[in-house]
C-alpha positions, 0 to 999 in steps of 0.5 A, a space after each residue: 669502681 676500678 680502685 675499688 674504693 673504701 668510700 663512694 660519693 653517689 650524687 643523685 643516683 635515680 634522676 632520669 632513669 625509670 622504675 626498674 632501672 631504679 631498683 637495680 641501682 638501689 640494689 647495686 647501692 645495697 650490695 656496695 654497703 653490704 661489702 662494708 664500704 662507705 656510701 654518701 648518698 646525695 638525693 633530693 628525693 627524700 623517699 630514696 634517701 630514707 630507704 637507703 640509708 642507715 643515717 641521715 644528715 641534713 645540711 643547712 646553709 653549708 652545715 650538718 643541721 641534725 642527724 636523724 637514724 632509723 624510724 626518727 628519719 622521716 620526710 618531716 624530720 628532713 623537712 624540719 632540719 632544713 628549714 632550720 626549725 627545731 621544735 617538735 609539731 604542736 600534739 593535738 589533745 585528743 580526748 
């Protein structure tokens, strides 16, 4: 944070640490973005990658596999873009 950069790579920012500690770094992640700066969030926990992200990219197999931004980025949504499966959930009919 010493050169002050434009863009901060964060690779799994909470693993390890407890409840509080985790609120303060979400808040510090926060403030970062609110300074206009870029923040690449890597986490396997897809609840914290949704609550701090504007937008979300899903990777497969070494490539961006969907973008997903605002209420369409939900755990489904990641899962289904990871697993490489595209077509929308069969829509029970309900009478």
């Amino acid at each position: 944070m010493l050169s002050d950069p434009d863009i901060i790579i964060i690779d799994e920012p909470t693993r390890g640490i407890d409840i509080g500690t985790k609120q303060q770094m979400y808040g510090f992640i926060r403030s970062l973005a609110d300074q206009g700066r870029a923040i690449v969030v890597i986490s396997s926990e897809m609840q914290e990658v949704i609550g701090l992200s504007d937008r979300v990219l899903v990777m497969r197999q070494g490539r961006i596999a969907g973008e997903l931004t605002g209420p369409d980025a939900t755990e489904d949504a990641i899962v289904r873009l990871a697993m490489g499966v595209t077509a929308a959930p069969a829509q029970e009919n309900i009478a």
